[in-house]
BADRENKOL-173066 format. One record per residue (C-alpha): residue number from 1; residue in three letters; x, y, z. Coordinates in Angstrom, 3 decimals. Layout:
BEGIN
SITE num residu        u        v        w
SITE NUM    ALA        X        Y        Z
...
***
This chain:
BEGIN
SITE num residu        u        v        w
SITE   1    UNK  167.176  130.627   16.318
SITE   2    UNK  169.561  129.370   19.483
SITE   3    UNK  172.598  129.478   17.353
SITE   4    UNK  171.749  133.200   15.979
SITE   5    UNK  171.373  134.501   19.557
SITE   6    UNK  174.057  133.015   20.610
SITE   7    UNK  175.946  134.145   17.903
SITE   8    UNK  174.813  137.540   18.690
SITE   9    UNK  175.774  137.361   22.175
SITE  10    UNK  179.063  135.801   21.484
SITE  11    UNK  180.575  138.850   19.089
SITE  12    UNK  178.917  141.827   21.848
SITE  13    UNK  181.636  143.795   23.530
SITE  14    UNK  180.863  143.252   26.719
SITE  15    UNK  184.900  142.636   29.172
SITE  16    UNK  184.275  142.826   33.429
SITE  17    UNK  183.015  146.286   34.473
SITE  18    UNK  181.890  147.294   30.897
SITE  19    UNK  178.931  145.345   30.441
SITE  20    UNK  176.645  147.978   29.066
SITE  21    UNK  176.849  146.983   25.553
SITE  22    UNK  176.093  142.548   26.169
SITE  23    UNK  173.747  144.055   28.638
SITE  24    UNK  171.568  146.117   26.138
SITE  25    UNK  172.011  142.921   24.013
SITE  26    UNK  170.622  140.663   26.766
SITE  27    UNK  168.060  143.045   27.649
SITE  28    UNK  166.466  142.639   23.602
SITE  29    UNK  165.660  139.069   23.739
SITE  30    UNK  164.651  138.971   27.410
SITE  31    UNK  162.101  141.465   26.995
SITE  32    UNK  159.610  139.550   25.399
SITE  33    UNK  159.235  137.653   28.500
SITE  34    UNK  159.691  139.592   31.396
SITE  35    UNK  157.274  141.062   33.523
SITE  36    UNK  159.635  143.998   33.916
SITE  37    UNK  163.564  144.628   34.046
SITE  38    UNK  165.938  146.847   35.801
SITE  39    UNK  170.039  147.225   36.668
SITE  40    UNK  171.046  147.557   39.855
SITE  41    UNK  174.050  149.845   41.217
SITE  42    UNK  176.843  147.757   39.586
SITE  43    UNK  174.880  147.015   36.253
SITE  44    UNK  173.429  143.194   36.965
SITE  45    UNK  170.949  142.816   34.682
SITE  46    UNK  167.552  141.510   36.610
SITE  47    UNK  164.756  139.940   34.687
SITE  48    UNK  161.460  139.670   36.616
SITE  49    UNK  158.721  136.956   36.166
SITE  50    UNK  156.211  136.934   38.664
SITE  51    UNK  154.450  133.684   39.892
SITE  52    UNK  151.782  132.813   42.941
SITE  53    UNK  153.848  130.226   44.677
SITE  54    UNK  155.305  132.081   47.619
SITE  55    UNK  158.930  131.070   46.136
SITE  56    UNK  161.506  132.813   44.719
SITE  57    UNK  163.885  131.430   42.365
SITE  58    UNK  166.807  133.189   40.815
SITE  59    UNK  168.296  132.133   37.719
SITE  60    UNK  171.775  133.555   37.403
SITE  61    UNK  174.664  133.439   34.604
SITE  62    UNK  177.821  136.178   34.351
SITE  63    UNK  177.623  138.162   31.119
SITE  64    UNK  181.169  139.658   31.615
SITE  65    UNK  184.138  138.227   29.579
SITE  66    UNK  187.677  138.164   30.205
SITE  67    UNK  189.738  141.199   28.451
SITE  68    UNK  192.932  143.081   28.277
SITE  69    UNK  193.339  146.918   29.885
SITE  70    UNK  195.250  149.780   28.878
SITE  71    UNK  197.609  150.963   31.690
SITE  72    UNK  200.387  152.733   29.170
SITE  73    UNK  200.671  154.225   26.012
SITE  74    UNK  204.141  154.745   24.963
SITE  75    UNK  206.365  157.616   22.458
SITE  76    UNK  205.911  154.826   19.605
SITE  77    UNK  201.830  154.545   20.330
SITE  78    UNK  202.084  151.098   21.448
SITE  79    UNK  199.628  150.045   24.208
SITE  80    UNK  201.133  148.319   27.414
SITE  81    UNK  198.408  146.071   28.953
SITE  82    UNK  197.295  143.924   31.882
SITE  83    UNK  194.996  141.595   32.663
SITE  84    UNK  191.073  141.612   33.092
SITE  85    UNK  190.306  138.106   34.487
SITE  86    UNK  192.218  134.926   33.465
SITE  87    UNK  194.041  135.683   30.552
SITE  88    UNK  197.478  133.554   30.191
SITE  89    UNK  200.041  135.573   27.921
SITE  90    UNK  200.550  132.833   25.939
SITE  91    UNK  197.271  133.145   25.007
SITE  92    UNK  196.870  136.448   24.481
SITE  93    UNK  200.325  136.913   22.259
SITE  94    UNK  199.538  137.682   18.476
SITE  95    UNK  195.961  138.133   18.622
SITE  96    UNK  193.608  139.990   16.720
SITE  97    UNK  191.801  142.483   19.523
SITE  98    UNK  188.969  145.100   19.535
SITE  99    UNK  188.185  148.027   21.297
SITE 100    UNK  184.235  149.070   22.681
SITE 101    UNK  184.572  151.930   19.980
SITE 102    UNK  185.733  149.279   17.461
SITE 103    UNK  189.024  150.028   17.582
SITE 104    UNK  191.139  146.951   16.361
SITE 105    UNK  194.976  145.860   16.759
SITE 106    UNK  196.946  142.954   17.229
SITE 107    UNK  199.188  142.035   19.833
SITE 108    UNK  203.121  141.483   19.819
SITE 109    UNK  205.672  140.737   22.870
SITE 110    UNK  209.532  141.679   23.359
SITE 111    UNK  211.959  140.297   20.795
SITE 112    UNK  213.665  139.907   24.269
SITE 113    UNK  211.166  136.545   24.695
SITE 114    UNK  212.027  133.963   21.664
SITE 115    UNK  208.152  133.126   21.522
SITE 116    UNK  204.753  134.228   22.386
SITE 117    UNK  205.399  130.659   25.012
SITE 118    UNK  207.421  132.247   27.138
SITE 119    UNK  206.261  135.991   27.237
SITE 120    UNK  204.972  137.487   30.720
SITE 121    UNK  202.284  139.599   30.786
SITE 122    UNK  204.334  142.398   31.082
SITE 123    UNK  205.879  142.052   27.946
SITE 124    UNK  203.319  142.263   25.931
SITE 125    UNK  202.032  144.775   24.303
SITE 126    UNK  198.705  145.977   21.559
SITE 127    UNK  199.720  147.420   18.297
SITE 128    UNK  196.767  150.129   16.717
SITE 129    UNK  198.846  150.827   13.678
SITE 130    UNK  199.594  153.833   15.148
SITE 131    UNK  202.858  155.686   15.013
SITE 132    UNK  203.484  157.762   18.112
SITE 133    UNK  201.961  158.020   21.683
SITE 134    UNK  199.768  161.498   19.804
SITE 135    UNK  197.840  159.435   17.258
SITE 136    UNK  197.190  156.390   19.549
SITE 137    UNK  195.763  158.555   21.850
SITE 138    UNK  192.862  159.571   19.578
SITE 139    UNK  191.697  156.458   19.238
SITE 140    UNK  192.805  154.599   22.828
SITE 141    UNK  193.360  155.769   26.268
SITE 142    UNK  194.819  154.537   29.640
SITE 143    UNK  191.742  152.552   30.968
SITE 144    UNK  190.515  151.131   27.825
SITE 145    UNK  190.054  147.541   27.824
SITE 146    UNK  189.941  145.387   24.763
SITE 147    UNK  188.952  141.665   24.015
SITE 148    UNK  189.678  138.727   21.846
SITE 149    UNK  188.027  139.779   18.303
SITE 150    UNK  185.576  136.848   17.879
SITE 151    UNK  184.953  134.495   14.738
SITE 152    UNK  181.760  132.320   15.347
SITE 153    UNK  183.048  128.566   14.009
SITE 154    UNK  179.844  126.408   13.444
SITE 155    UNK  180.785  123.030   12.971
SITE 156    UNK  177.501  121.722   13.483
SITE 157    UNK  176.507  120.540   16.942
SITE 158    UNK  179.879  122.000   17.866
SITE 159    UNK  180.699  125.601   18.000
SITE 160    UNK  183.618  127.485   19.079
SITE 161    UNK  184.435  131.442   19.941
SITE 162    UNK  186.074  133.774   21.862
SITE 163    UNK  183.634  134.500   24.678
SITE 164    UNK  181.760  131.602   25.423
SITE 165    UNK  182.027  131.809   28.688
SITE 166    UNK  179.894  132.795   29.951
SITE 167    UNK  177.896  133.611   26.469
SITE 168    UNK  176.738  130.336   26.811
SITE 169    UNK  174.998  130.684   29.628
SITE 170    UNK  173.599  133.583   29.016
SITE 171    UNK  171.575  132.251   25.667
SITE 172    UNK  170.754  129.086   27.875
SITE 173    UNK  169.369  131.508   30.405
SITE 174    UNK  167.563  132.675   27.845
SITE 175    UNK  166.082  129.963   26.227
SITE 176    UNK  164.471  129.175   29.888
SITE 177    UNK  162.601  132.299   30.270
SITE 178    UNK  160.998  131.879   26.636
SITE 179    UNK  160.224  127.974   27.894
SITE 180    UNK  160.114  128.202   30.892
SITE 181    UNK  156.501  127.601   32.924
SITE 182    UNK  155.940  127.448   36.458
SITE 183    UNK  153.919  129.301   39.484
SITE 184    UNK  157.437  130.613   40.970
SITE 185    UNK  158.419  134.009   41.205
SITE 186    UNK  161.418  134.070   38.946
SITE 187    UNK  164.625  136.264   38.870
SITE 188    UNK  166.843  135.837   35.912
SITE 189    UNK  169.791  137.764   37.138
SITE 190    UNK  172.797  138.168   34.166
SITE 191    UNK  175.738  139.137   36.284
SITE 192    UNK  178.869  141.760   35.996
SITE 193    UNK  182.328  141.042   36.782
SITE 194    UNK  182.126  137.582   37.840
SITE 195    UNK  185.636  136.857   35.889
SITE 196    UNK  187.701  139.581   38.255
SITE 197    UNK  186.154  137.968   41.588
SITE 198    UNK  182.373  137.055   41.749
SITE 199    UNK  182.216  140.765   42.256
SITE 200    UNK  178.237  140.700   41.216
SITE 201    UNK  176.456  138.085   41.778
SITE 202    UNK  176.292  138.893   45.866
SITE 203    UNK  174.500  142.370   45.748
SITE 204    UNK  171.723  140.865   43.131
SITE 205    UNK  170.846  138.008   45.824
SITE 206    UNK  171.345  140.116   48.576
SITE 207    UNK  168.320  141.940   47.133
SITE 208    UNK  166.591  139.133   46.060
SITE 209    UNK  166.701  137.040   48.745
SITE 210    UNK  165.448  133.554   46.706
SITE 211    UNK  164.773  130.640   48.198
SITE 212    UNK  166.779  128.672   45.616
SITE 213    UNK  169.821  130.044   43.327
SITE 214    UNK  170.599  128.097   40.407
SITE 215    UNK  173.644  129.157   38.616
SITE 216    UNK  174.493  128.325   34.921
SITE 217    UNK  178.471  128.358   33.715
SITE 218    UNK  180.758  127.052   31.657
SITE 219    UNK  183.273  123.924   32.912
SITE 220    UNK  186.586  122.400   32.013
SITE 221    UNK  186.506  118.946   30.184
SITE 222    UNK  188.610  116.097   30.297
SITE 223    UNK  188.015  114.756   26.907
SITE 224    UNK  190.802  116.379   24.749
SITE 225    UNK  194.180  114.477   24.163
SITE 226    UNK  196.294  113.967   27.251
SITE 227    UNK  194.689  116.259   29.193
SITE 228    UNK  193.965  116.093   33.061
SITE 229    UNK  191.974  113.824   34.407
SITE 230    UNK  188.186  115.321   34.345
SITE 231    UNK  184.383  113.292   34.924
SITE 232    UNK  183.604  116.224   32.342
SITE 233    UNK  182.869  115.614   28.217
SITE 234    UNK  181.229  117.588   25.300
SITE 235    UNK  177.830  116.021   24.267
SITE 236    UNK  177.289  113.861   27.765
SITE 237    UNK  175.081  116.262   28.739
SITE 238    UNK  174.972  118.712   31.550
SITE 239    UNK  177.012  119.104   34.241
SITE 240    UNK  175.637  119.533   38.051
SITE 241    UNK  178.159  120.411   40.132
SITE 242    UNK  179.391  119.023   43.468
SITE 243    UNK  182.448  121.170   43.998
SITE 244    UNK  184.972  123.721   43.356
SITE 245    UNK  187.407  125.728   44.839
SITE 246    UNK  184.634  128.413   45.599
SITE 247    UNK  181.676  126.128   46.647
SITE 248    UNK  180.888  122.725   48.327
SITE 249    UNK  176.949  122.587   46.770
SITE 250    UNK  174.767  121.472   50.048
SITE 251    UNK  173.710  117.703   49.327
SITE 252    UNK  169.923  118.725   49.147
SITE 253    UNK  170.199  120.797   45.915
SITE 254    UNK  172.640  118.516   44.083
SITE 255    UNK  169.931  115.513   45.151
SITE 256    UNK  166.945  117.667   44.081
SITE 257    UNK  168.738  118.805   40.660
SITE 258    UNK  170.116  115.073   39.267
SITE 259    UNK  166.377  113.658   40.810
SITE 260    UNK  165.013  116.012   38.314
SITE 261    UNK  167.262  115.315   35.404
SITE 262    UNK  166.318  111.936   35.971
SITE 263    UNK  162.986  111.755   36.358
SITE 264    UNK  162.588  113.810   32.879
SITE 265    UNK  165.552  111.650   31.252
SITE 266    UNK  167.920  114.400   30.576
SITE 267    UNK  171.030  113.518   30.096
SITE 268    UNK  173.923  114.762   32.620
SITE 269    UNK  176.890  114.665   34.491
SITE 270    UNK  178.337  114.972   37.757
SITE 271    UNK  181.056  118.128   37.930
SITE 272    UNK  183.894  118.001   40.213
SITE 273    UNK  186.508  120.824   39.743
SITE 274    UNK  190.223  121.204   41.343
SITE 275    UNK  190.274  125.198   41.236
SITE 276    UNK  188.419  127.869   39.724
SITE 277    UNK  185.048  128.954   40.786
SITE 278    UNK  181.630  130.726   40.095
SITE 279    UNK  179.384  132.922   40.952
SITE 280    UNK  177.318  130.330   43.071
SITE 281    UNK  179.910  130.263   45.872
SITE 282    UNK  179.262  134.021   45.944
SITE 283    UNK  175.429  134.076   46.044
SITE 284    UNK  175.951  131.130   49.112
SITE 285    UNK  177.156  133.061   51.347
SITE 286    UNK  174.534  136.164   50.959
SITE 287    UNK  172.562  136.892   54.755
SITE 288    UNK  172.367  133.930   56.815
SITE 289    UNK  173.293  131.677   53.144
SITE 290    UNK  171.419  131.109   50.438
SITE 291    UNK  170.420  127.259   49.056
SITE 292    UNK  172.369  127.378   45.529
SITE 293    UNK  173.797  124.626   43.011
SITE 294    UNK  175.439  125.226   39.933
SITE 295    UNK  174.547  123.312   36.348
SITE 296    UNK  177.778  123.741   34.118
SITE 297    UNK  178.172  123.942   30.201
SITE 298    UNK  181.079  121.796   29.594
SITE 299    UNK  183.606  123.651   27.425
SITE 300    UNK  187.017  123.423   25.985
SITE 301    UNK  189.689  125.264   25.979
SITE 302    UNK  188.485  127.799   28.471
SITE 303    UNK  189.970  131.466   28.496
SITE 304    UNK  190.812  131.291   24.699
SITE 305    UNK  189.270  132.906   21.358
SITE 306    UNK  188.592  129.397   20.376
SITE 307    UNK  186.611  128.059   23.778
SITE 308    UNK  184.487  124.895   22.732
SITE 309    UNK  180.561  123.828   23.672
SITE 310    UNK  178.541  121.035   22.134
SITE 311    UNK  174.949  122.476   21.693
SITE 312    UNK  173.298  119.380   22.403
SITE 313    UNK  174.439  119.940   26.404
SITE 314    UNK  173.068  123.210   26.188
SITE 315    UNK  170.125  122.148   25.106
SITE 316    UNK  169.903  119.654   27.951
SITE 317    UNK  170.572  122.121   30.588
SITE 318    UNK  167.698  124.232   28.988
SITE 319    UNK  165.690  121.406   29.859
SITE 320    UNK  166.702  120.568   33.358
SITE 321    UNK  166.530  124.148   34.535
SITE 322    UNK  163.020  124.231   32.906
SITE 323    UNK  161.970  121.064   34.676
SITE 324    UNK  163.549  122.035   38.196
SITE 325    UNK  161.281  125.307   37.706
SITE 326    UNK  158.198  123.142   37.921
SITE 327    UNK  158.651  121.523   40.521
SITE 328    UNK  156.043  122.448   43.371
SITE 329    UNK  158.895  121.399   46.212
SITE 330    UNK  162.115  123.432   46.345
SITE 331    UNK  164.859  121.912   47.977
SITE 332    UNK  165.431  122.766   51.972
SITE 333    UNK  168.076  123.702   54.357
SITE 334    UNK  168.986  120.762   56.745
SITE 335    UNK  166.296  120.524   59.447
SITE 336    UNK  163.214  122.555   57.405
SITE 337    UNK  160.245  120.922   56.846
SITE 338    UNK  160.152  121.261   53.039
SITE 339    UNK  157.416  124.012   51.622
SITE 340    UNK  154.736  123.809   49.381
***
């Protein structure tokens, strides 16, 4: 049933700022366990569980995937297009693409570049089949955005689409809330725009206010052929983070999180990144800071239609968010007397 719904999530439109559609998607399998659910202003998707702790948790994962926009239409109906997120134009050359109203096309670049390698952005462009600026029009218009058309590859405890991060999770996020017990009061926030600048994530804590954030993403590997050097692998387990370029996780909630993993003999592994960052750095520095870690679904070949997870570390980080949930003793800022 894991692999269905993430299936499911996987092929729902759903690029930064048009979220309704992964949203109403979420919103189907959470609802079975929430106490109630709501969107706030910029469409974060909040899933309430109430406890009788005195502690509130959120639970947070981005829902938004990286796309392509629409900025001109030209007298030959070809679609100029820019970026939504981290898309690298040699990724994005000569790819099949789909619209939200299921509009499809393919993308080509300048003759002017000798290969889809060595095309800029710029130079690229999204071919609708149709045959002047009029007819494209009906279908497409400046403002559109499109994504990578996904094809769900199940090679067993391996999968691989377009959209897996942060799809992934998402259906580990999930998972928790249908597991999940404990006496804390539990927010299970699925967050917009987080690939065009952590844009979401901030206003849900602000409102929240938790005691504890824990964040679930995706994470590069190190594991493929000549590839940078990376702690991160596919099947090792999950990853708790230390540090990106967005967030230094304090020591207590990195302690309290691998203490847990290992006193429940999950599996894991300790995340350091160069660059890139997630929504946890955002939700850190909310009011006078919020306590937040990060527990990563390693993944290759991040930002493509073919991005990479092993299900068995999504499993495990099922597992170690469900255990850190009952605990009784949340971690503390430096100096509090912990609470419980």
């Amino acid at each position: 049933m894991f692999k269905q719904m993430l299936q499911d999530l996987l092929l729902t439109y759903g690029p930064s700022g048009r979220e309704d559609a992964i949203a109403a998607c979420i919103e189907r399998y959470a609802a079975p366990y929430a106490d109630d659910i709501r969107r706030d202003a910029l469409g974060n998707l909040i899933v309430h569980r109430a406890g009788k702790s005195g502690k509130r948790v959120m639970l947070s994962a981005h829902m938004d995937q990286i796309g392509l926009v629409v900025v001109d239409i030209d007298e030959n109906g070809f679609l100029r297009i820019a970026p939504v997120g981290g898309v690298s134009p040699a990724i994005a050359a000569a790819r099949q693409v789909v619209f939200a109203n299921g509009v499809r096309g393919v993308t080509g670049w300048e003759t002017k570049s000798k290969t889809a390698a060595t095309a800029a952005m710029p130079e690229l462009f999204v071919d609708i089949g149709a045959s002047d600026r009029e007819s494209a029009e009906a279908h497409v218009n400046v403002g559109d955005m499109c994504v990578f058309a996904g094809d769900f590859i199940d090679m067993g405890d391996r999968v691989a689409c377009a959209a897996m991060d942060n799809r992934i999770a998402c259906a580990v996020l999930l998972e928790v809330l249908r597991r999940m017990q404990t006496d804390h009061e539990v927010y299970a926030v699925f967050t917009v725009q987080e690939e065009v600048g952590l844009r979401g994530a901030a206003p849900a804590a602000y409102a929240i206010e938790p005691d504890l954030n824990i964040n679930l993403d995706t994470t590069l590997t190190g594991d493929t052929p000549e590839c940078g050097k990376l702690n991160m692998m596919l099947g090792k387990g999950a990853a708790i983070k230390a540090m990106d370029s967005s967030v230094i996780v304090p020591a207590a909630v990195r302690r309290f999180l691998t203490d847990v993993a290992e006193k429940h003999h999950i599996a894991y592994q300790h995340e350091v990144l160069r660059a890139g960052g997630t929504d946890t750095g955002a939700i850190q520095r909310v009011r006078d800071g919020v306590l937040a870690g990060c527990i990563s679904i390693p993944t290759r070949y991040i930002h493509t239609p073919v991005e990479t997870i092993a299900l068995s570390d999504a499993e495990n980080a099922v597992r170690l968010v469900c255990a850190a949930l009952e605990e009784e003793a949340l971690p503390v800022a430096p100096g509090t007397k912990p609470v419980v």
